[in-house]
C-alpha positions in Angstrom: 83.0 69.7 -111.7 83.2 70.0 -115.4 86.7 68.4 -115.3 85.7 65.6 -113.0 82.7 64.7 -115.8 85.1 64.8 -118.9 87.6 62.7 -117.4 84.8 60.4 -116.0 82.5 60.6 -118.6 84.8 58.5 -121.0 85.7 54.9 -120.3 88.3 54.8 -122.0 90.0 57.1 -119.4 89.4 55.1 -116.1 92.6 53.4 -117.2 94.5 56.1 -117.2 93.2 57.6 -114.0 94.2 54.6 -112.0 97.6 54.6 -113.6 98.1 58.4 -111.4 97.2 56.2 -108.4 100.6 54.1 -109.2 102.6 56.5 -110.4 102.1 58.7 -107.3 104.4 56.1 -105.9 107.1 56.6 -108.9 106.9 59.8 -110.5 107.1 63.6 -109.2 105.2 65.4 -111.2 103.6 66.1 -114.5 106.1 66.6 -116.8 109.0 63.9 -116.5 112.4 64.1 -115.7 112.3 67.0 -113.5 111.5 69.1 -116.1 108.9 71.4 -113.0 105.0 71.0 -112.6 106.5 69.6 -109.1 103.6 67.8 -107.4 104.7 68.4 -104.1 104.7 72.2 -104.4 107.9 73.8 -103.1 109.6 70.5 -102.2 112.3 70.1 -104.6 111.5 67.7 -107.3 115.0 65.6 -107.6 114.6 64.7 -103.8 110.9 64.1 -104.1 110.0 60.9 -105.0 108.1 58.3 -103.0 110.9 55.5 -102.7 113.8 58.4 -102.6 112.2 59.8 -99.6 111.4 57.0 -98.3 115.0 55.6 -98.3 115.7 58.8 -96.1 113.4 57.0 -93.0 114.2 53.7 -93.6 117.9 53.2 -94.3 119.4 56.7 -93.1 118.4 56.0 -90.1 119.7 52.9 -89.9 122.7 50.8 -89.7 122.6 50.5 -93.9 123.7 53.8 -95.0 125.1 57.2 -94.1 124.7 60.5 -96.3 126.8 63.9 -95.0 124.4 66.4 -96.4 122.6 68.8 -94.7 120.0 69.6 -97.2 116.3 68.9 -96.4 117.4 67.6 -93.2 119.5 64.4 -94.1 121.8 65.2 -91.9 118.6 64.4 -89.3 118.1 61.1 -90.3 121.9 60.5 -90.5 122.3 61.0 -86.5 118.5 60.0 -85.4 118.1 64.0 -84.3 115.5 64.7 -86.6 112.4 66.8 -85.7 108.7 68.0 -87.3 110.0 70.2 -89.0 113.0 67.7 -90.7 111.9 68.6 -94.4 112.4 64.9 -95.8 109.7 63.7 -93.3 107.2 66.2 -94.7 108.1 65.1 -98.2 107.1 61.8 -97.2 104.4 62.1 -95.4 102.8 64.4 -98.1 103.6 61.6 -101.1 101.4 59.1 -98.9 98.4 61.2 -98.6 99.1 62.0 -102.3 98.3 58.6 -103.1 95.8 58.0 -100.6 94.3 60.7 -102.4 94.3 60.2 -105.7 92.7 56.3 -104.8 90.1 57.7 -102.5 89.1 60.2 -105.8 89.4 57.1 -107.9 87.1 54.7 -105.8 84.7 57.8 -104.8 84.2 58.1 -108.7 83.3 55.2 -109.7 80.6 53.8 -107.8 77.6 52.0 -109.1 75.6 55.2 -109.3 78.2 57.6 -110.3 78.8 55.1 -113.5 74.9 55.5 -113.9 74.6 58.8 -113.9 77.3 59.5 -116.3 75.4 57.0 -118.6 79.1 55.0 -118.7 77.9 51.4 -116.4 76.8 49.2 -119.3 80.2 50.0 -121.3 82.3 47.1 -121.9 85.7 48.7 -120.2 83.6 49.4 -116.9 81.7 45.6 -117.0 84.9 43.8 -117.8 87.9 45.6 -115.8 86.3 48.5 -113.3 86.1 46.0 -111.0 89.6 45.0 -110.4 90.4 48.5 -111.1 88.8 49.7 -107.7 90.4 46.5 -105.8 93.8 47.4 -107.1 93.1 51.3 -106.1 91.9 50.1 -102.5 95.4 48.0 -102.3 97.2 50.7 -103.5 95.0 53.0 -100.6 96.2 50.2 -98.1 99.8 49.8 -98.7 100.0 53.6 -98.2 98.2 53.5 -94.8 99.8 50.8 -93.5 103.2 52.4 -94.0 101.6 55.7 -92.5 101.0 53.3 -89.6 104.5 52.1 -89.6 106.6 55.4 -89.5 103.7 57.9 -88.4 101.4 55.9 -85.4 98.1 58.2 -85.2 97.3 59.7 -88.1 95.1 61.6 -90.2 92.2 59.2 -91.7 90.4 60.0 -94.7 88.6 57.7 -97.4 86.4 57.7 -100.4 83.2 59.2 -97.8 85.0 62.1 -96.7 84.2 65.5 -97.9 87.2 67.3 -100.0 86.8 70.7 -97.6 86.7 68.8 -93.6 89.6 68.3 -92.1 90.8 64.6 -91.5 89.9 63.5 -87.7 93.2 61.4 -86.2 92.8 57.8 -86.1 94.8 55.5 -83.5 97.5 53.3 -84.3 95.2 50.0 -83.3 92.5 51.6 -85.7 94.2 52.1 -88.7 95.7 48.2 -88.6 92.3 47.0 -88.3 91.2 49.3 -91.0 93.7 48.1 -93.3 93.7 44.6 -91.8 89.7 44.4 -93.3 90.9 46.3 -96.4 93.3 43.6 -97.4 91.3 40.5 -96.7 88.1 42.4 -99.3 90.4 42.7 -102.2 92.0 39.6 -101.8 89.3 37.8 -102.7 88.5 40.0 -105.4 92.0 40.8 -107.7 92.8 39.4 -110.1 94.9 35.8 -109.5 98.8 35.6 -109.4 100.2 35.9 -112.6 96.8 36.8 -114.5 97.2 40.8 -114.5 99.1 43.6 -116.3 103.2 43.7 -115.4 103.7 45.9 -112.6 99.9 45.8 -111.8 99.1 44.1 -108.0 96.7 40.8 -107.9 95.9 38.4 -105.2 99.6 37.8 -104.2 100.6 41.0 -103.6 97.8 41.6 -101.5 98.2 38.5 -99.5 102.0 39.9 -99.4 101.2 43.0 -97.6 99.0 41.1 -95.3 102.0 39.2 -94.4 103.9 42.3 -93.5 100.9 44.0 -92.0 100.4 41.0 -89.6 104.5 40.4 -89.2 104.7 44.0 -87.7 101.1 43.6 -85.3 102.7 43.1 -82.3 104.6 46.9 -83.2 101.4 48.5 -84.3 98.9 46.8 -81.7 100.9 45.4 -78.8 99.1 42.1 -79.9 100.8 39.7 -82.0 99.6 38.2 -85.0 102.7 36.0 -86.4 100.4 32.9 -87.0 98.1 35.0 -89.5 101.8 36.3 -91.1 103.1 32.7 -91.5 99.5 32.0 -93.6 99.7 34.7 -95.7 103.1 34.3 -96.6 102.4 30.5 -97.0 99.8 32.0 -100.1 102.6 34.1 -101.6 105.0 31.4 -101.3 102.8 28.8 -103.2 101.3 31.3 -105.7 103.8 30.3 -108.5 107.0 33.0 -107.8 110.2 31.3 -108.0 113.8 33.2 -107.1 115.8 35.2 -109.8 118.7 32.7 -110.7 121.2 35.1 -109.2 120.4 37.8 -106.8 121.5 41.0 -108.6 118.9 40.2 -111.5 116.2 42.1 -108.9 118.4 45.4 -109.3 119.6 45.5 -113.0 117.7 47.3 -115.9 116.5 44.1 -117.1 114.7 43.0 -113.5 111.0 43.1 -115.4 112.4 39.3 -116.3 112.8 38.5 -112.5 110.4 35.7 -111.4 110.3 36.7 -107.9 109.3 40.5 -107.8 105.5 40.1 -107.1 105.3 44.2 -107.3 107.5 46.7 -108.8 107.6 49.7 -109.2 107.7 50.6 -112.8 111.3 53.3 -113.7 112.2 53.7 -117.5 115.2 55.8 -118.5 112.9 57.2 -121.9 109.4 56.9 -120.0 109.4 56.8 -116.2 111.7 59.6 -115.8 112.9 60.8 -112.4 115.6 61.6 -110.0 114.0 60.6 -107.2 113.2 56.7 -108.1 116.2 53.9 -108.6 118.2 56.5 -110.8 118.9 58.1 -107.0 119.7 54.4 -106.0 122.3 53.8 -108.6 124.0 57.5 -108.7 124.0 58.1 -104.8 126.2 55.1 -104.6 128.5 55.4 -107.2 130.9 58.3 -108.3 132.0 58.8 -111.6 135.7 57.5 -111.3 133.9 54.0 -110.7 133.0 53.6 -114.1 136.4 52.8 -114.9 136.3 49.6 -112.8 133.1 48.4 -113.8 129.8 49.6 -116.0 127.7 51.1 -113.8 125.4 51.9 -116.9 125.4 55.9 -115.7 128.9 56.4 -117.1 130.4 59.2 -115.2 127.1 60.8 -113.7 127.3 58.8 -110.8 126.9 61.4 -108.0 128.8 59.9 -104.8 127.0 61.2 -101.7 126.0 57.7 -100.0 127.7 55.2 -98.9 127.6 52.0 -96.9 127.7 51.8 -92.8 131.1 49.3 -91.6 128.2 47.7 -89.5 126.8 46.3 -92.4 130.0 45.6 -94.2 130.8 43.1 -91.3 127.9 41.1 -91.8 129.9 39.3 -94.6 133.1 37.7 -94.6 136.0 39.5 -94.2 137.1 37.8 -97.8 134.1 39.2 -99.3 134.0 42.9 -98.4 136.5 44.1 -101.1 136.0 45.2 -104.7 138.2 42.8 -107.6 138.3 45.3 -110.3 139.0 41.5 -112.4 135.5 40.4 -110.6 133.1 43.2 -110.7 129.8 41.2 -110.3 131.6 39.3 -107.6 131.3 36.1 -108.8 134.3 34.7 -107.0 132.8 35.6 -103.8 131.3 33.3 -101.3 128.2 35.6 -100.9 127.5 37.3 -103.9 125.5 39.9 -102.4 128.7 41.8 -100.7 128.7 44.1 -103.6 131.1 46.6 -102.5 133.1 49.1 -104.1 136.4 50.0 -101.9 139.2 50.5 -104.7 140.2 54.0 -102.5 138.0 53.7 -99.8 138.3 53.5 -96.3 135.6 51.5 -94.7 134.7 54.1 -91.5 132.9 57.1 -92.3 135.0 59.2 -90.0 137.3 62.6 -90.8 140.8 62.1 -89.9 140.0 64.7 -87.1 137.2 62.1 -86.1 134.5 64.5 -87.1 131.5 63.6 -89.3 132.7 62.5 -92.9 131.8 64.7 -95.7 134.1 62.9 -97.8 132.5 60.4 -100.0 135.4 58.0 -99.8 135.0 58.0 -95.9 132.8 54.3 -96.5 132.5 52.2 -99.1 130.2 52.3 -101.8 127.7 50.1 -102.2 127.1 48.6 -106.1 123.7 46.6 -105.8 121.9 48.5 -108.6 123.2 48.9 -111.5 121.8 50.1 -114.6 123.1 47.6 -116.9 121.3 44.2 -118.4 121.6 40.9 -117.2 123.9 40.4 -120.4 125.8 43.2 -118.8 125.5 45.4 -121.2 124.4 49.7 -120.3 120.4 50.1 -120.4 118.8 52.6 -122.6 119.9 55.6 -121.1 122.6 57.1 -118.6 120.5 60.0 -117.3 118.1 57.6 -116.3 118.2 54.3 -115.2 115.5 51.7 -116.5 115.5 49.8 -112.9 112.1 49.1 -111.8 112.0 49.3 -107.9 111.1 45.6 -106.3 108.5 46.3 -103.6 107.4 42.9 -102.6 109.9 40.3 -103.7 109.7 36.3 -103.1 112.5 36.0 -100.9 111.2 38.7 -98.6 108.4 36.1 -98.1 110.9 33.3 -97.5 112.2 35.2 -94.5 108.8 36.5 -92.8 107.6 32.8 -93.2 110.6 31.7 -91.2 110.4 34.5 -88.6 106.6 33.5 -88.4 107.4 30.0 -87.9 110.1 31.1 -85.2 108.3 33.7 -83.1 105.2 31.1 -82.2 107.8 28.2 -82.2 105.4 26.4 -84.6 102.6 26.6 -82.9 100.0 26.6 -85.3 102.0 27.5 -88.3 104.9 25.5 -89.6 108.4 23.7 -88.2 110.9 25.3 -87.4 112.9 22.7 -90.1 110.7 24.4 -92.6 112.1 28.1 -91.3 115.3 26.4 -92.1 114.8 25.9 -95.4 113.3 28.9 -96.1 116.3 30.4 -94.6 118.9 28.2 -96.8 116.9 28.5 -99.6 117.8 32.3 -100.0 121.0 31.3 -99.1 122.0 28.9 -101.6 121.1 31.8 -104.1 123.1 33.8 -102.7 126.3 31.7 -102.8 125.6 30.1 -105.7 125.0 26.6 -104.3 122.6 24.2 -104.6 119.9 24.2 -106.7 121.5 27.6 -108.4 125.2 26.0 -108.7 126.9 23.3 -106.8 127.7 22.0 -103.1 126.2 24.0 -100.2 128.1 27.1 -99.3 125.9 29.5 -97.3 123.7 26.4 -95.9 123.6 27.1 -92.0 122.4 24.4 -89.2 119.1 25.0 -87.2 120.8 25.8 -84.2 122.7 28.9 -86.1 119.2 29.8 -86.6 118.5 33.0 -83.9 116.9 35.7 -84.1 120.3 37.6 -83.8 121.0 35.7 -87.2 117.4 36.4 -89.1 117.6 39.9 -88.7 121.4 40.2 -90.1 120.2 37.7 -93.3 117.1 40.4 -93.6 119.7 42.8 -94.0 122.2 40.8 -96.3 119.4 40.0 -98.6 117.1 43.2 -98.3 120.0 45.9 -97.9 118.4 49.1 -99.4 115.1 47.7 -100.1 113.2 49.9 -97.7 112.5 47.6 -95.0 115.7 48.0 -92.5 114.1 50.8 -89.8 110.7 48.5 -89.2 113.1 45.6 -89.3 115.3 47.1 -86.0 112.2 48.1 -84.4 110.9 45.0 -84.7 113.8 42.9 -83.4 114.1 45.8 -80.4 117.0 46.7 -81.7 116.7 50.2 -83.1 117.0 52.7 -80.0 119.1 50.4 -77.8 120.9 47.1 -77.6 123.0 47.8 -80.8 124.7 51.0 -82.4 126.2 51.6 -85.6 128.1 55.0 -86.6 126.4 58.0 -86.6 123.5 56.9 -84.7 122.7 59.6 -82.1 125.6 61.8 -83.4 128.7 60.2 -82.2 131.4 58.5 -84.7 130.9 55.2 -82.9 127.0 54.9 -82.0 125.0 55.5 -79.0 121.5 54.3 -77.7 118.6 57.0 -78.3 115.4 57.9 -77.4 112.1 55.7 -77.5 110.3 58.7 -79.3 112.3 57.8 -82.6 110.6 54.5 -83.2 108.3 57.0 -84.7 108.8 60.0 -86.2 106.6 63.1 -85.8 104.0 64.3 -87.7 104.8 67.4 -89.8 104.5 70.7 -87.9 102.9 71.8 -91.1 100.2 69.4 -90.7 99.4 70.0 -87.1 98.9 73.4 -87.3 96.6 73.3 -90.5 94.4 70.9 -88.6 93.5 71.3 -85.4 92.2 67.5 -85.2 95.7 66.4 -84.7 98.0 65.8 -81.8 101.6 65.7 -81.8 103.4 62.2 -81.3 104.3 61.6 -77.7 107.8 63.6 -76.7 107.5 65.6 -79.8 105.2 67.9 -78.7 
């Protein structure tokens, strides 16, 4: 208690305290680096962080990316065998109640009478910016439940009202999208407008973002569909003043704070924002150290090599495109200058000789989106740690839900389906350098090339690694069955697996330290 009134009892800390509710989402623990004061307890520290983690459920168990360790249960996610007790699960499971946490302690402490007993509510710092303080802490609170939605179902619900000693009661899929759903549409109203806060702070548009993405994936969470109420949102984001980098790889470079388009990142700083766990893991698990001779990777020869890229993905480029020019490393002379493969060495199936499971980390490509180096190409601060700030919610993301709105109601009551098509094109034409961002109109496709079948492979061209892929597939009814990729279910080539996977289980751990909880279906 005495803490809790010398943290609160200054203004000049509230700041501060909502910066932990951020950094929850970057960071591991108190000291930097991964220097120990772990905030995950046991859990190792290098594999801890939110977005590392989180990579784990939504690319490794995908079609985007395969990893032959064993440790903390990767090996799981690899082959879609994973179980409660998978460890990387838990580590993510436990950094989202982190930060729903931390914001429900920040919002808790700072109501109108808290402020007046502590003597602090006429202070300049609470009139002027507690306010949007709390809305950006109640976003912050949402995005975490809604992805606890997404890969959990029923979960443990707890805000600012609950007491610190009970024991969460389980809350239904439906009820935690409405909860969320009403969450969103309060703070939209009252963040700050686009453009008007802090760098790597949220405001209106990334709120209206995430309602976008929370009403895209309705029909998952709800069986009822909400793709008109996705196409308006993203409609807000879309006319909220964003514009697309100039070229595609300025989103994943250590310069990407200049980007236009990212709408939030996730702040990582080589000197500042140290960690293992955020886009320094992004950079060295794809690279090796004999790539640095081809290329600067900006992480010399640290580069770690222990994740590479799935031939499924590979083949959704042209076959001209899928090899490295060591005398083109940006791939500039490509068509589509997001095929940023490395394969100098490589052989693109990630099979043993003996067709056994590759260990090997030239058994697949690797993949050379993020790099720690400037736009001007030169190496960032530092080559321990990278200086890439994770892009969240991104502008071209929005392009592509808008046009998978508009397609799923057939524009009915949201826009044409010529206006999907040039949301479509439009992150095309980035990407091959035509257009608007070069000359002619490589990349431009024709509204009858525009399927389904075709969205959800551009998703993954443009969004490759960017934490979307898994609710992507499951969206599209495409993850358990109707398409395979290597590795998935535990043969070399691909077969279809269980429903029960479309979610994964809540930690073991969890259920037996509160008996409120049931098991997801077929995990039990």
């Amino acid at each position: 208690m005495e803490t809790r009134l010398n943290v609160y009892g200054d203004p000049a800390n509230y700041k501060g305290i909502l910066a932990k509710c951020y950094a929850s989402l970057i960071l591991t623990g108190q000291e930097g680096g991964d220097g120990g004061d772990n905030d995950l307890g046991s859990f190792n520290e290098g594999y801890g962080g939110y977005i590392r983690v989180l990579f784990y459920l939504q690319s490794l168990t995908t079609d985007e990316s395969l990893m032959p360790s064993q440790t903390n249960g990767l090996r799981d996610c690899t082959t879609n065998t994973w179980t409660s007790t998978t460890a990387v699960l838990q580590g993510c499971y436990s950094r989202l109640y982190q930060t729903i946490s931390y914001c429900n302690n920040f919002i808790a402490e700072t109501t109108p009478g808290k402020l007046e007993q502590r003597g602090v509510a006429n202070d300049p710092e609470i009139i002027n910016n507690l306010p949007f303080y709390r809305e950006e802490a109640r976003l912050i609170r949402a995005y975490a439940y809604h992805m606890s939605c997404d890969l959990f179902g029923d979960i443990p619900f707890a805000n600012e009202e609950t007491k610190i000693w009970s024991k969460p009661e389980q809350k239904s899929r439906v009820e935690i999208f409405t909860y969320v759903e009403k969450e969103l549409l309060e703070v939209a109203g009252k963040l700050k407008d686009p453009h008007q806060n802090e760098y790597a702070r949220v405001d209106k548009a990334a709120a209206w973002f995430l309602l976008a993405r929370h009403y895209l994936n309705a029909e998952v969470f709800t069986s009822t569909p909400r793709y008109a109420e996705a196409y308006t949102y993203t409609k807000k984001v879309i006319d909220a003043g964003y514009s697309l980098a100039a070229e595609h790889r300025f989103n994943f470079i250590a310069d990407n704070n200049t980007s236009p388009e990212i709408i939030w990142p996730l702040v990582h700083d080589g000197v500042n924002a140290q960690s293992s766990a955020g886009t320094n893991f992004y950079v060295k698990a794809f690279m090796d150290g004999a790539m640095n001779t081809y290329f600067e990777t900006g992480v010399g020869t640290k580069g770690w090599g222990n994740v590479r890229i799935l031939p499924e993905f590979v083949d959704k480029f042209d076959p001209a495109d899928q090899l490295f020019d060591e005398n083109d490393p940006w791939g500039m002379n490509k068509m589509d200058k997001r095929a940023q493969f490395f394969t100098i060495d490589h052989t693109k199936y990630p099979v043993s000789e003996d067709g056994s499971f590759a260990t090997n980390f030239k058994d697949g490509y690797g993949f050379i989106k993020w790099r720690n180096v400037r736009s001007d190409g030169q190496p960032a601060s530092d080559e321990t740690y990278v200086d890439i700030d994770f892009p969240l919610f991104r502008l071209a993301d929005a392009y592509l839900m808008a046009a998978e709105a508009i397609m799923r109601t057939e524009g009915s009551g949201t826009g044409t389906m010529i206006e999907a098509l040039e949301y479509v094109n439009e992150v095309r034409a980035r990407a091959y350098q035509s257009g608007k961002y070069g000359s002619g109109t490589a990349g431009q496709i024709s509204l009858s090339e525009l399927t389904y079948d075709f969205l959800l492979d551009e998703r993954a061209r443009e969004l490759c690694t960017e934490l979307t892929r898994r609710t992507d597939l499951i969206r599209f009814g495409k993850f358990t069955k109707g398409y395979n990729w290597h590795w998935k279910g535990y043969t070399a080539t691909g077969q279809d697996i269980d429903e029960k996977y479309t979610l994964f289980p809540i930690p073991e751990s969890d259920i037996t330290a509160n008996g409120n909880l049931q098991q997801n279906p077929d995990y039990r």
